[in-house]
C-alpha positions as CSV (number, residue, x, y, z in Angstrom):
1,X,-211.2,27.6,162.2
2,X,-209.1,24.9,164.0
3,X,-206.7,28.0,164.6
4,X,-209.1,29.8,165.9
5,X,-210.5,27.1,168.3
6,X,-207.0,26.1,169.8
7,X,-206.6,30.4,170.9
8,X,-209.9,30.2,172.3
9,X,-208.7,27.2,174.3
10,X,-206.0,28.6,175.5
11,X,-207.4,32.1,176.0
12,X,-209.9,30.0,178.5
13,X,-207.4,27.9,180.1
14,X,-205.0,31.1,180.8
15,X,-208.6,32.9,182.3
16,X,-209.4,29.9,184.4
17,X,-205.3,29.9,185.8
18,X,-205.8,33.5,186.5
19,X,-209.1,33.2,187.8
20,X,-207.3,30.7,190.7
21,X,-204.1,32.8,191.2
22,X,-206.4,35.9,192.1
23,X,-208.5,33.3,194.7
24,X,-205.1,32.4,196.3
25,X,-203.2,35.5,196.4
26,X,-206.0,38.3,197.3
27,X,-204.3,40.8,199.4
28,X,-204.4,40.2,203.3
29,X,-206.3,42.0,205.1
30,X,-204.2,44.7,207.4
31,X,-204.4,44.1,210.8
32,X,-204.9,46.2,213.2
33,X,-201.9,47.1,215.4
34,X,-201.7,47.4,218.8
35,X,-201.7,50.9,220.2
36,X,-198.7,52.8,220.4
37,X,-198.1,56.0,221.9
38,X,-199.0,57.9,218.6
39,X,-200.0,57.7,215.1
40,X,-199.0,60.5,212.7
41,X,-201.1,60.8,209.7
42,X,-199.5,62.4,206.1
43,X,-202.3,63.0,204.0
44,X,-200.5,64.2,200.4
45,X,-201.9,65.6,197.0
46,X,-199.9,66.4,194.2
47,X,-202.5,66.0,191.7
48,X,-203.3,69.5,191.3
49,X,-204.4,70.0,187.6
50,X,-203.6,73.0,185.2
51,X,-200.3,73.5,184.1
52,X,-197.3,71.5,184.6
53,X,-195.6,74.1,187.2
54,X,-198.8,73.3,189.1
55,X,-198.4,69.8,189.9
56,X,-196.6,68.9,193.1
57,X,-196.7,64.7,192.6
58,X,-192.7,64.7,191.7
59,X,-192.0,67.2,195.1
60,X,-194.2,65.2,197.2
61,X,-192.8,61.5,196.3
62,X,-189.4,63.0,196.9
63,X,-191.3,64.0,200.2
64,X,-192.3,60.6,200.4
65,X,-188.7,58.8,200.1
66,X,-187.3,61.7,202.7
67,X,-190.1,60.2,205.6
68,X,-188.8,57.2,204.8
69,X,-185.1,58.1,205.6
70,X,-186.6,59.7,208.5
71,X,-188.5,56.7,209.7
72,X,-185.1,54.7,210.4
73,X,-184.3,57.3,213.6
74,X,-187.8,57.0,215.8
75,X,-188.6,53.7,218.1
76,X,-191.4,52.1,215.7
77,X,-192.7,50.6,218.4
78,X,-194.1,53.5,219.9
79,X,-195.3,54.8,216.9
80,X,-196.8,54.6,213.3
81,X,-196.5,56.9,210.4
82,X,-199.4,56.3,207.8
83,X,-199.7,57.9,204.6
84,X,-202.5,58.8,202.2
85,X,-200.9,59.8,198.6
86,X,-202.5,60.9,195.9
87,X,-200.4,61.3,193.1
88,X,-200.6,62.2,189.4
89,X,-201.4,59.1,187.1
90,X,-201.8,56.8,189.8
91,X,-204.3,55.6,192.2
92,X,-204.7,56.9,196.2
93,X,-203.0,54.5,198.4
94,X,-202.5,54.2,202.3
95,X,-199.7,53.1,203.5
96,X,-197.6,52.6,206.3
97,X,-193.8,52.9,206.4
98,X,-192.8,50.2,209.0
99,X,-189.7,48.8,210.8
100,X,-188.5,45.6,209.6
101,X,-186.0,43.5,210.3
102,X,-184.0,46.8,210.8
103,X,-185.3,48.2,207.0
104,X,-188.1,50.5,206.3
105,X,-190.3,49.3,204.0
106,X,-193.7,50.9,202.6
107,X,-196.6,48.6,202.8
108,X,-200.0,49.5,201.1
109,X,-202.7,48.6,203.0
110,X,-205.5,50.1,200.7
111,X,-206.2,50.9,197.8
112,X,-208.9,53.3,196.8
113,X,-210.9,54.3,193.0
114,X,-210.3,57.3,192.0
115,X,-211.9,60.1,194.4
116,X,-211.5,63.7,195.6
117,X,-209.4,63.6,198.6
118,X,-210.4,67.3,199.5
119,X,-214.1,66.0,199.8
120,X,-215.0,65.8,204.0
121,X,-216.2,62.9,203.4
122,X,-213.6,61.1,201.9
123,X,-211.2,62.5,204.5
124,X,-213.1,61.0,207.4
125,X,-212.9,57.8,205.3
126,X,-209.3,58.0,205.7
127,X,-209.5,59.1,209.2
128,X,-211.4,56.1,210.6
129,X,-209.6,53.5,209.0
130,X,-206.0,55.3,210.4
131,X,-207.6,55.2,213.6
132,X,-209.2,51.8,213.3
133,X,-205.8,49.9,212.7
134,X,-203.3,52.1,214.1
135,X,-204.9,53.3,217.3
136,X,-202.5,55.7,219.6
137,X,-202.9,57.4,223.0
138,X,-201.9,60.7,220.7
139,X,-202.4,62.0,217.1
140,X,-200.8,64.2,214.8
141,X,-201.8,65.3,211.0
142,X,-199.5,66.8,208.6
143,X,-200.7,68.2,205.0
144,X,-199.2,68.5,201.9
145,X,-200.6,70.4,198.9
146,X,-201.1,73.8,197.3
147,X,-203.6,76.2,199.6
148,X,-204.6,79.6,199.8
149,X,-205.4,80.3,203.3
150,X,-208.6,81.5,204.2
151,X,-209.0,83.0,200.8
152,X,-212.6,81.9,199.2
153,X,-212.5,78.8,197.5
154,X,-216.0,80.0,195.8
155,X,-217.5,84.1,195.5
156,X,-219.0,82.8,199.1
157,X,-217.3,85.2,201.4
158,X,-218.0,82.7,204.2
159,X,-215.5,79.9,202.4
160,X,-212.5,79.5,203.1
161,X,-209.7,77.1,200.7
162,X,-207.1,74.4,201.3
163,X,-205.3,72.0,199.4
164,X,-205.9,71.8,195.7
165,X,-207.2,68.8,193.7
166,X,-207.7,68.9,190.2
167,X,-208.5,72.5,190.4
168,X,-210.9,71.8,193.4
169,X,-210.5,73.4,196.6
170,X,-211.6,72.6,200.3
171,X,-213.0,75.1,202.7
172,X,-211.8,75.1,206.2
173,X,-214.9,74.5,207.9
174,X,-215.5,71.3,205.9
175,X,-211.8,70.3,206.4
176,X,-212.7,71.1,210.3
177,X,-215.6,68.9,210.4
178,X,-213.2,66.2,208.7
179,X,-210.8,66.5,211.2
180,X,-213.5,66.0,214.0
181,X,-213.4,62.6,213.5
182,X,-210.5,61.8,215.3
183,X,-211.2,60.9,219.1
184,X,-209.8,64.0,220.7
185,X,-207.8,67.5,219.4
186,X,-205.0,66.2,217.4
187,X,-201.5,66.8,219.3
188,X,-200.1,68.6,216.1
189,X,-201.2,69.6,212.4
190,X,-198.1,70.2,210.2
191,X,-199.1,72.6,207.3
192,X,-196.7,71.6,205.0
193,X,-198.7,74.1,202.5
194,X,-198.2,77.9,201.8
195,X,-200.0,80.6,203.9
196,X,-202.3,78.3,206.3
197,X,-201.0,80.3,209.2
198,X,-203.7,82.5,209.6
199,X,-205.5,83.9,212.6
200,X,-208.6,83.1,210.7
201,X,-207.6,79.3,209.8
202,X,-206.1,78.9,213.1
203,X,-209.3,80.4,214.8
204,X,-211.1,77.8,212.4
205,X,-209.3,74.8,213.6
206,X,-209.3,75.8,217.4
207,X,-211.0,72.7,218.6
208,X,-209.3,70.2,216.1
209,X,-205.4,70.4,217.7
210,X,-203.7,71.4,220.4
211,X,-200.9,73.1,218.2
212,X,-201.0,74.9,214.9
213,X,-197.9,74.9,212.8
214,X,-197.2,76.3,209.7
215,X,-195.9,79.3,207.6
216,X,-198.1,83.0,207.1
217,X,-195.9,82.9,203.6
218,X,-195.5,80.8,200.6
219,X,-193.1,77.8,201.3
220,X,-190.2,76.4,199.6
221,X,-191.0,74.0,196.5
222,X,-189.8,70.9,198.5
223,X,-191.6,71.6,201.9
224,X,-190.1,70.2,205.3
225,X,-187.0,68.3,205.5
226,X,-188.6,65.1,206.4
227,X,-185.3,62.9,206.7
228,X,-185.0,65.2,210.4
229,X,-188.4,66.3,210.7
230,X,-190.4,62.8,210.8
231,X,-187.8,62.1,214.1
232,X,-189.9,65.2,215.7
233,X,-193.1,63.9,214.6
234,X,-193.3,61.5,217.7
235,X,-191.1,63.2,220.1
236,X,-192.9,63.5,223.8
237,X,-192.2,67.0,225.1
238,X,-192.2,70.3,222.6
239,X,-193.2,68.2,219.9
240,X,-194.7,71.4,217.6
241,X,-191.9,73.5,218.3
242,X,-189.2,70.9,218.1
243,X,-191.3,70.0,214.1
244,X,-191.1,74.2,213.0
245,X,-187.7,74.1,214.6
246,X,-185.9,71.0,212.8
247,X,-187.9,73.0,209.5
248,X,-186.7,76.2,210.1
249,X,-183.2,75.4,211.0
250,X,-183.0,73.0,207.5
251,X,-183.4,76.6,205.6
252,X,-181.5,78.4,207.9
253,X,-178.4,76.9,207.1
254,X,-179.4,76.5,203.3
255,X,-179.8,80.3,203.3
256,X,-177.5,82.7,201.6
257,X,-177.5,86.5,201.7
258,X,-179.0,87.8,198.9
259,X,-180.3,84.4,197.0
260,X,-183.4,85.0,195.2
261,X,-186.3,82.6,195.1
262,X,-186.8,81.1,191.0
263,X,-188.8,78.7,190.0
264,X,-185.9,75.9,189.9
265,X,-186.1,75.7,193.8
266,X,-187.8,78.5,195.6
267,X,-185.6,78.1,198.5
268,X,-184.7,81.4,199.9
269,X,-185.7,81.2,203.1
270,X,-188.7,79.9,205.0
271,X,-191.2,82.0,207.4
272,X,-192.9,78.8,210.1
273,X,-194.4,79.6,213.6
274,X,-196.2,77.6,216.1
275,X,-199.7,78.8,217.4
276,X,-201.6,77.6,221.1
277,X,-204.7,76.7,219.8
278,X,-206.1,77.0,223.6
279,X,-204.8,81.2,223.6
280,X,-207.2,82.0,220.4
281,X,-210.2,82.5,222.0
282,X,-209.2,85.0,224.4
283,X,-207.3,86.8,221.4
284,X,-210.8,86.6,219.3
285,X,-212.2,87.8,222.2
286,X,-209.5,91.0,223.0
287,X,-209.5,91.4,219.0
288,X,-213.1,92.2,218.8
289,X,-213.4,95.0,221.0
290,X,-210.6,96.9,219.1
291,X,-212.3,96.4,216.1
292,X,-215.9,98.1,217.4
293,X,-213.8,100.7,219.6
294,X,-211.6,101.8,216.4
295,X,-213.4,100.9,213.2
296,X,-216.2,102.8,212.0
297,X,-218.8,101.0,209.5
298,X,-219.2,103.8,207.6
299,X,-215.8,104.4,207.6
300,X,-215.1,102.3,204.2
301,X,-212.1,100.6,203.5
302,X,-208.9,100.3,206.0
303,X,-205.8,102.0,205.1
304,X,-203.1,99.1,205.0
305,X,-200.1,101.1,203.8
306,X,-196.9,100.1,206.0
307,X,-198.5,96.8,206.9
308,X,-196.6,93.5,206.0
309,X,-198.4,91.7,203.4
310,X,-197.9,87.9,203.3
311,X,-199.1,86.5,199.6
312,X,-198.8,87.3,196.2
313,X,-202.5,87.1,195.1
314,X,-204.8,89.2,194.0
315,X,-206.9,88.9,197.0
316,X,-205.1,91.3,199.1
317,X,-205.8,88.8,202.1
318,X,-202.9,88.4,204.4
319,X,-201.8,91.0,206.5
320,X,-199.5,90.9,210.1
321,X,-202.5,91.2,212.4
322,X,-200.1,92.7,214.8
323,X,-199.1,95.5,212.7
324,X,-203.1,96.0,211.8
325,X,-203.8,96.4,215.0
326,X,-201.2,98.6,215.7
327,X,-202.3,100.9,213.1
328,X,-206.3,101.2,213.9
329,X,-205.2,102.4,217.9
330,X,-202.8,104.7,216.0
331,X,-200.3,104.0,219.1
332,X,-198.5,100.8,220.3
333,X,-198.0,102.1,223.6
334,X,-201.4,102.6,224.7
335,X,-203.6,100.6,227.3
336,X,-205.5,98.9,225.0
337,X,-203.0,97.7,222.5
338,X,-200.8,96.3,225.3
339,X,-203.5,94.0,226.6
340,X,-204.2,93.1,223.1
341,X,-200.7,92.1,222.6
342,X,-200.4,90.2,225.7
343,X,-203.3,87.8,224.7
344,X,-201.5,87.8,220.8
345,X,-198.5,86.5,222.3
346,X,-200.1,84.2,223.9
């Protein structure tokens, strides 16, 4: 009994120590910074769920170590890289990779329970508190996950799917609402995420950015090569073609003639193009009265033989708009395909 009383003391005593060690040393409050010329926001989820070759946490914290690299070559005090990361066994974070004392160093300014990042609302959560202590004149979004384009996240023919979390998908015009919240169109968003370079996506997200950037294909397994292309991220003049150049060029010279992809690496090349958000709706616009001057309702289903097809799934959903076009006018040196093709390049 004594025993038993003298572990019960101590048990209390340690408690009560704790109990004043977590008064003393709650974490500071983040404050605000002052406003820089922009504020690029990473928003990463590797916790994908299903099967092991599913999972993209170990890719993405590489990703992770790479923007840090990266970080040491821009002028930190015009700018502010913050991250949201959710990972696989661990909690979401934000944090911000800073400048100091000539080091990088990752500081966590929050830490969230356990949510969905793909839900809008949870998103915009994460989008005011960016904005809130790292205002900018400028903003740019880059994101990192598994996505299917504009295929259906649901039988709803009207949704369309990015990112993956635990088998959950978003649809693009909740991920556009999201994206809303930011003051103005962002300057940039990086889709470091397979096929979200699609005319419909791109159409989507018209209003949200200036510039779309991304790939029509699948990507390779690690994504950009943040260690050059986190220096583009805040660059002044040609900043979305300077981040798909500094991408591209990475894989370039990685390529070799004949390599084929495998699951080690996936690494044989890379497909990434930049996209005028402003130029769509002319091209929506142009595109349109094609489709009601060529297609036929009652015609059924549209012949896509000879046109290059962009994903592997069973959706049959991404095809080179300029070669569909090209094959309802049924000849690419007629009037109205060449004024189609002059708002497509656009």
């Amino acid at each position: 009994m004594k025993k038993i009383e003298i572990v019960l003391m101590l048990l209390s005593t340690m408690f009560l120590i704790t109990s004043c060690r977590s008064d003393n040393d709650e974490p500071t409050v983040p404050k605000p910074r002052e406003e820089v010329n922009r504020t690029v926001l990473v928003y990463m989820i590797g916790d994908n769920g299903g099967s092991y070759n599913n999972e993209l946490s170990s890719l993405l914290l590489q990703n992770f170590k790479d923007m840090k690299t990266g970080m040491a070559d821009v002028n930190y005090s015009e700018c502010n890289l913050v991250i949201y990361s959710e990972q696989r066994n661990d909690l979401p974070h934000l944090i911000s990779l800073k400048q100091k004392d000539g080091v990088v160093i990752a500081d966590t300014l929050f830490t969230f329970p356990e949510q969905n990042p793909l839900d809008k609302a949870v998103l915009s959560t994460v989008i005011k508190k960016t904005l809130n202590y790292f205002p900018a004149e400028s903003y740019g979004f880059v994101f990192l996950s598994h996505s299917s384009s504009w295929i259906p996240a649901s039988k709803d023919a009207n949704s369309r799917a990015i990112g993956q979390y635990r088998l959950t998908e978003m649809n693009i015009p909740d991920f556009r609402e999201a994206l809303l919240t930011f003051p103005k169109p962002l300057k940039f968003i990086l889709f470091d995420s397979c096929n979200m370079q699609s005319v419909e996506v791109a159409y989507e997200l018209r209003d949200c950015a200036e510039y779309l950037i991304g790939s029509p294909t699948e990507i390779p397994g690690p994504g950009a090569p943040y260690t050059t292309v986190v220096h583009e991220l805040f660059t002044k003049e040609n900043t979305a073609i300077n981040i798909a150049s500094a991408y591209f060029k990475y894989y370039q010279d990685l390529y070799k003639p004949m390599r084929l992809p495998s699951d080690y690496d996936w690494c044989a090349g890379v497909a990434m193009s930049v996209v005028k958000s402003d130029a769509l709706e002319n091209l929506a616009i142009k595109t349109k009265s094609l489709l009601l001057k060529y297609i036929q309702k009652e015609s059924g289903s549209i012949d896509v033989t000879g046109i290059q097809r962009y994903d592997w799934s069973s959706y049959y959903a991404n095809y080179d708009l300029n070669g569909f076009i090209k094959s309802i006018v049924d000849d690419a040196d007629n009037d109205d395909y060449n004024s189609w093709r002059i708002a497509f390049d656009n």
